[in-house]
Every structure is written in structure tokens, then in C-alpha cells.
MIDOSE-1310 file (N, C-alpha, C; in nm, 2 decimals, decimal comma, always signed):
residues 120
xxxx	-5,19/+6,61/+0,71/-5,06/+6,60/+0,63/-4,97/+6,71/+0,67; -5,02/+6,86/+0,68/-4,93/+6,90/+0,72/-4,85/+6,91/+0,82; -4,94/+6,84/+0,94/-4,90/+6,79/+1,07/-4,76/+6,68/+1,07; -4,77/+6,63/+0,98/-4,64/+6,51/+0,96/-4,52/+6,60/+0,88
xxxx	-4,54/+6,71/+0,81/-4,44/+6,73/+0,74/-4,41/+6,88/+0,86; -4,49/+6,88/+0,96/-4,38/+7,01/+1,12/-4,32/+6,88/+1,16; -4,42/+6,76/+1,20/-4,29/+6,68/+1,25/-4,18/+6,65/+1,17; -4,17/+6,64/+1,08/-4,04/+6,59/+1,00/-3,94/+6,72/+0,99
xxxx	-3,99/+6,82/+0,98/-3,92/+6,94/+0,98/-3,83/+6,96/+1,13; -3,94/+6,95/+1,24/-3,87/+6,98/+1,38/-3,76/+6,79/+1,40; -3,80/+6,74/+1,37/-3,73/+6,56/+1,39/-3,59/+6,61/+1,30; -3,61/+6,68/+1,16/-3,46/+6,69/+1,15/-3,36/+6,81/+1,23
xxxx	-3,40/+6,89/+1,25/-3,35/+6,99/+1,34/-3,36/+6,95/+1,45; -3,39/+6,85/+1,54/-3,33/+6,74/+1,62/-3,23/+6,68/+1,60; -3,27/+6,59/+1,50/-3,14/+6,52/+1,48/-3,04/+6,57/+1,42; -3,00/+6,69/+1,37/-2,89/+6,78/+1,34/-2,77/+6,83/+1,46
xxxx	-2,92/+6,85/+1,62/-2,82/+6,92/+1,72/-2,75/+6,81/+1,76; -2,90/+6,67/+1,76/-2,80/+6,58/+1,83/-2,69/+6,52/+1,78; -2,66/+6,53/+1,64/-2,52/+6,45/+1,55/-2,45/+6,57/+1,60; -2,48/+6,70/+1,63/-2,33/+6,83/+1,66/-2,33/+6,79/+1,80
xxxx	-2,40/+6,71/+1,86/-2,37/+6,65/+2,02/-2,26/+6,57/+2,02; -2,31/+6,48/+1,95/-2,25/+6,37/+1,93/-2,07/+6,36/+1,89; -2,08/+6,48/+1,83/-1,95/+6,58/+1,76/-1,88/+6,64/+1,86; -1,89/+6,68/+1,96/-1,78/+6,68/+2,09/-1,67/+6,60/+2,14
xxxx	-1,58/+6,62/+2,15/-1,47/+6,52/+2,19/-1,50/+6,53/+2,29; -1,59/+6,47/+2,36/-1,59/+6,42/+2,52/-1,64/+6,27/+2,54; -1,51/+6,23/+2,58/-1,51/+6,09/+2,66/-1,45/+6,04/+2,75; -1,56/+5,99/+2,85/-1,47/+5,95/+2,98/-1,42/+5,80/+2,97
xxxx	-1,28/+5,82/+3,04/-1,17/+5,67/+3,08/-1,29/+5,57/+3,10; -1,40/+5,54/+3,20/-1,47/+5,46/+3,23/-1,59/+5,38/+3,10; -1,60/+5,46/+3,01/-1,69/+5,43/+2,89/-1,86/+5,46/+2,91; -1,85/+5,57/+3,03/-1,99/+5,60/+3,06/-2,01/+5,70/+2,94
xxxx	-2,14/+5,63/+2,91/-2,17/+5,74/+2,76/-2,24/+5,88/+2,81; -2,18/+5,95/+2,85/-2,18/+6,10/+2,87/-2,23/+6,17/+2,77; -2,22/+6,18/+2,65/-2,35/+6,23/+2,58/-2,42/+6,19/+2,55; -2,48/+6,11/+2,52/-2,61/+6,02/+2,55/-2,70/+6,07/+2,61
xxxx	-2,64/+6,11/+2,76/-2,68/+6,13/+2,90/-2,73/+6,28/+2,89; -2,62/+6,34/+2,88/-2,66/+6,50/+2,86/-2,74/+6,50/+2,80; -2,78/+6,43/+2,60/-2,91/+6,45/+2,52/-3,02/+6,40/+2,60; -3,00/+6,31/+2,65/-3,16/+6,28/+2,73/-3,19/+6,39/+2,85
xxxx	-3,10/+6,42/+2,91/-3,14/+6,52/+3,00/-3,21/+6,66/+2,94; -3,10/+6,69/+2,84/-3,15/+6,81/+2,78/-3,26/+6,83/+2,73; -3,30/+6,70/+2,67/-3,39/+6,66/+2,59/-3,57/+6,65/+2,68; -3,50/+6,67/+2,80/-3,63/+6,59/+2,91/-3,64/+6,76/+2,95
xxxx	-3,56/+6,86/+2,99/-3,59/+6,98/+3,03/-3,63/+7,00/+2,92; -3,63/+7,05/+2,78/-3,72/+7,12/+2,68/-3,82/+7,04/+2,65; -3,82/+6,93/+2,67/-3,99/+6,89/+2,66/-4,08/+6,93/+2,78; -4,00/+6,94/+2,91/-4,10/+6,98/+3,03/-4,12/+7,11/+3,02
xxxx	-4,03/+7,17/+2,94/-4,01/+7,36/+2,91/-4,16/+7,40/+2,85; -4,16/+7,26/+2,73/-4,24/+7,32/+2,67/-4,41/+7,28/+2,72; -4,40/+7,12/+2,76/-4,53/+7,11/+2,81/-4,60/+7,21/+2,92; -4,50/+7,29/+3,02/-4,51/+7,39/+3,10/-4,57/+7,52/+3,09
xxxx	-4,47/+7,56/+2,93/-4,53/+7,69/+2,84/-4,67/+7,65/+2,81; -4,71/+7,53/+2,73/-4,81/+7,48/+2,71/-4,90/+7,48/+2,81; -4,92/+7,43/+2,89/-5,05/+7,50/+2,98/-5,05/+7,60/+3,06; -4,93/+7,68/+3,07/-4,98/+7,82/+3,11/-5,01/+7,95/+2,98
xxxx	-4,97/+7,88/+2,87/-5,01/+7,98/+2,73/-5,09/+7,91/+2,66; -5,14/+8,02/+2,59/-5,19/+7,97/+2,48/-5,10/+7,92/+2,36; -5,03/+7,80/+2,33/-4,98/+7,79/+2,20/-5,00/+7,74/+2,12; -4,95/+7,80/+1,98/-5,03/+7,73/+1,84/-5,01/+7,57/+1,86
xxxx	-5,10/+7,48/+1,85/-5,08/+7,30/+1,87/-4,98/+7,28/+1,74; -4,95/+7,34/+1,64/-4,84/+7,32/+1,54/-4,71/+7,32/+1,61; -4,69/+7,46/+1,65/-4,56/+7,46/+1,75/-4,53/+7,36/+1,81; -4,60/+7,35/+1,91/-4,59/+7,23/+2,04/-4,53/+7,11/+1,95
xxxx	-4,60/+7,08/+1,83/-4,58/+6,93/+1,80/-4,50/+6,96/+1,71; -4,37/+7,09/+1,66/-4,25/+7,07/+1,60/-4,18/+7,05/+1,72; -4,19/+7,12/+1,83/-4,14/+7,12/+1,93/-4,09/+7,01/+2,01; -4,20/+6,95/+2,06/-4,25/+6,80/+2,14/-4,21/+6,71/+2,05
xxxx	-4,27/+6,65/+1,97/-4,27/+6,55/+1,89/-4,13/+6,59/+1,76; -4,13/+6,66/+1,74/-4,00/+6,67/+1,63/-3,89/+6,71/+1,68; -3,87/+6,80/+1,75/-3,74/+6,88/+1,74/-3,68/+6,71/+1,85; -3,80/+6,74/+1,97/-3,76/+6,66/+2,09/-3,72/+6,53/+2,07
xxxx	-3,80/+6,46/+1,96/-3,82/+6,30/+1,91/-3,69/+6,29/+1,82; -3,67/+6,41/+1,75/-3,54/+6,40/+1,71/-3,41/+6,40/+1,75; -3,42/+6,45/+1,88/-3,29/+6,50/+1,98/-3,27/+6,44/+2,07; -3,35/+6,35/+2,13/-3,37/+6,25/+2,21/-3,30/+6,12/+2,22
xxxx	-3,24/+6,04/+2,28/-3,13/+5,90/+2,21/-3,20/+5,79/+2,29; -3,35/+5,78/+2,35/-3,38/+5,67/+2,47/-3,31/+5,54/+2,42; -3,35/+5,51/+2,27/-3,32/+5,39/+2,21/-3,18/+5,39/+2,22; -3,08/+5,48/+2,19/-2,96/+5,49/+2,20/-2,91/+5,43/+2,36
xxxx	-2,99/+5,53/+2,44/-2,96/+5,50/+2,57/-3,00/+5,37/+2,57; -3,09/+5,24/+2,54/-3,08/+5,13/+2,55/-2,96/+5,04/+2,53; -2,94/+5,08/+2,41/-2,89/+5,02/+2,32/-2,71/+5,01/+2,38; -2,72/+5,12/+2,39/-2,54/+5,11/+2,51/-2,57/+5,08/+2,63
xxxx	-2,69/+5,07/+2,72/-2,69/+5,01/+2,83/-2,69/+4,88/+2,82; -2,71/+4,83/+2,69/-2,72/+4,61/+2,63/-2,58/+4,61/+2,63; -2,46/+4,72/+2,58/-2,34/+4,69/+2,53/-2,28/+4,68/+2,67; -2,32/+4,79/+2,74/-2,21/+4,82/+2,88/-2,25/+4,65/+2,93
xxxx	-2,37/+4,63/+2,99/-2,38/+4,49/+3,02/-2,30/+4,37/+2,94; -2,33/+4,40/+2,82/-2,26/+4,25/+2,75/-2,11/+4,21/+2,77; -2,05/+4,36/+2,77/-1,91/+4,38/+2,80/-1,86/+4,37/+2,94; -1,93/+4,34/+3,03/-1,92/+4,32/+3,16/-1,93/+4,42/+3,26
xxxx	-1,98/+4,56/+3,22/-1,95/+4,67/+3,28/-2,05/+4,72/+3,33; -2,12/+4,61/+3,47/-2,23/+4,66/+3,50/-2,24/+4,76/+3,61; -2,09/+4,77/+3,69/-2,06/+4,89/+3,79/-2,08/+5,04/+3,64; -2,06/+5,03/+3,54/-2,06/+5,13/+3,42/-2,24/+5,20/+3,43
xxxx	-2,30/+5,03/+3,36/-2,43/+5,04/+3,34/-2,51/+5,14/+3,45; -2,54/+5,04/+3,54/-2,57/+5,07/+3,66/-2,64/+5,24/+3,68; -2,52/+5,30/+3,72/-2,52/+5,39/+3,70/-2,55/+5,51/+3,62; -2,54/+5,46/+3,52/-2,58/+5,54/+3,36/-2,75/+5,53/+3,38
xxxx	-2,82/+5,40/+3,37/-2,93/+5,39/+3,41/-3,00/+5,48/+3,48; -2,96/+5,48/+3,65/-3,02/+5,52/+3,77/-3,03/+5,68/+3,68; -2,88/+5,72/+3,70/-2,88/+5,89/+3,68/-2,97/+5,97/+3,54; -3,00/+5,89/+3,42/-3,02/+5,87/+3,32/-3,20/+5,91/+3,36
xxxx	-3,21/+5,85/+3,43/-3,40/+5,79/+3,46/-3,40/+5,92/+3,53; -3,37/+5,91/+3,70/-3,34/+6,00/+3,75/-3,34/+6,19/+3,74; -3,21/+6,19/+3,66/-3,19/+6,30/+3,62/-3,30/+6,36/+3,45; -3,36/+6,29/+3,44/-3,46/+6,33/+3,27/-3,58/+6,37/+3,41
xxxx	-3,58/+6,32/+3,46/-3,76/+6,31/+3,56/-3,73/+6,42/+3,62; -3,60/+6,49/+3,68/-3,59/+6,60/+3,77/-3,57/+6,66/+3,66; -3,50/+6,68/+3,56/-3,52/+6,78/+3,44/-3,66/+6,85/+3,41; -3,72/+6,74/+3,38/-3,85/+6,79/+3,32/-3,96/+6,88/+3,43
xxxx	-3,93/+6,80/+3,56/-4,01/+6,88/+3,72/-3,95/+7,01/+3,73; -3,81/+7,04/+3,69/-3,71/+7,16/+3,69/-3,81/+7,26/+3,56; -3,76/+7,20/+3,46/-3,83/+7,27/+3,35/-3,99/+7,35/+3,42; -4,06/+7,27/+3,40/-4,23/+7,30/+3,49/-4,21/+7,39/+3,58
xxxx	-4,12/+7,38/+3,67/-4,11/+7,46/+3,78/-4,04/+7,60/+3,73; -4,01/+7,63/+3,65/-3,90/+7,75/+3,62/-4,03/+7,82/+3,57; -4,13/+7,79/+3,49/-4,25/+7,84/+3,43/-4,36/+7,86/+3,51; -4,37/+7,78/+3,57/-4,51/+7,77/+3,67/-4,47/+7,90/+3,82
């Protein structure tokens, strides 16, 4: 039980930074969802930050999993990132999509190998 109530604690302090993300006036002419992008990237380096710390330390398994599972699961937009990649398509904007996709996958996977690597 108290395992669900660190995740719910770190999941709202997730979703707090990501709604002050979301709170930036940045938008590009093209409708590429640019912060979306950045939360999943960001999102992909502090989870590899942490899985990283994680096997080179000893850390309390509570941490990790406000960490990992909450703060991360909170801050994180994959379903977001779907969910505007259905729109960019529906709207015809698959030179948009495309792209968002590739760098989106891409760029979370080099984040997280980046993260690992800065620790290791």
C-alpha cells in the first residue's frame, strides 16, 4: 500500500512539471508538437539517469519507484505522443508526422544510452 501511495505522490509531481511544460509558449509554424517531444526526451534521459544510478548504487527501491514509475510515468506523454501522431496523420500532415515519430523513438533511446553513459 504504501508502494502505490510513492507512486501517486511522484505521478503527481510529474504531472505538475509536465502541465508547466506544457505552459511554455512554444510553437512551431509547421504543428510539429515540440513539447511533447522534449517531455519524452527528457523523460527518457531521467529514467536512464536513474536506472544507471540504480545499478551502480545502492538505492532505497521506494526512491527508484517515485522516481521511475511516478515522477517519470507522470511526466512522460507516450500516449500523448500517439495520440497527435493519429491527428498529424488524420489531417494530412504526414511529411509533419513522419518525422515527429522517427526523432521522438530515436532521440528517447539516445537519451536514455546518454543518461547510462554519463554514470557509468
Amino acid at each position: 500500500m504504501l508502494e502505490c501511495l510513492i507512486v501517486g505522490a511522484g505521478g503527481a509531481v510529474g504531472a505538475i512539471l509536465r502541465h508547466l511544460v506544457g505552459m511554455v509558449p512554444l510553437t512551431p509554424e509547421n504543428g510539429f508538437p515540440v513539447k511533447t517531444f522534449l517531455i519524452n526526451v527528457i523523460g527518457s534521459f531521467i529514467i536512464g539517469l536513474v536506472a544507471a544510478l540504480t545499478a551502480k548504487y545502492t538505492l532505497n527501491p521506494r526512491l527508484v519507484l517515485f522516481l521511475k514509475v511516478g515522477i517519470c510515468g507522470g511526466f512522460t506523454t507516450f500516449s500523448s505522443f500517439a495520440l497527435e501522431t493519429d491527428q498529424l496523420l488524420a489531417k494530412g500532415a504526414a511529411t509533419t508526422a513522419a518525422p515527429y515519430v522517427l526523432l521522438s523513438i530515436i532521440c528517447g533511446i539516445l537519451a536514455v544510452f546518454a543518461a547510462q553513459k554519463l554514470v557509468t
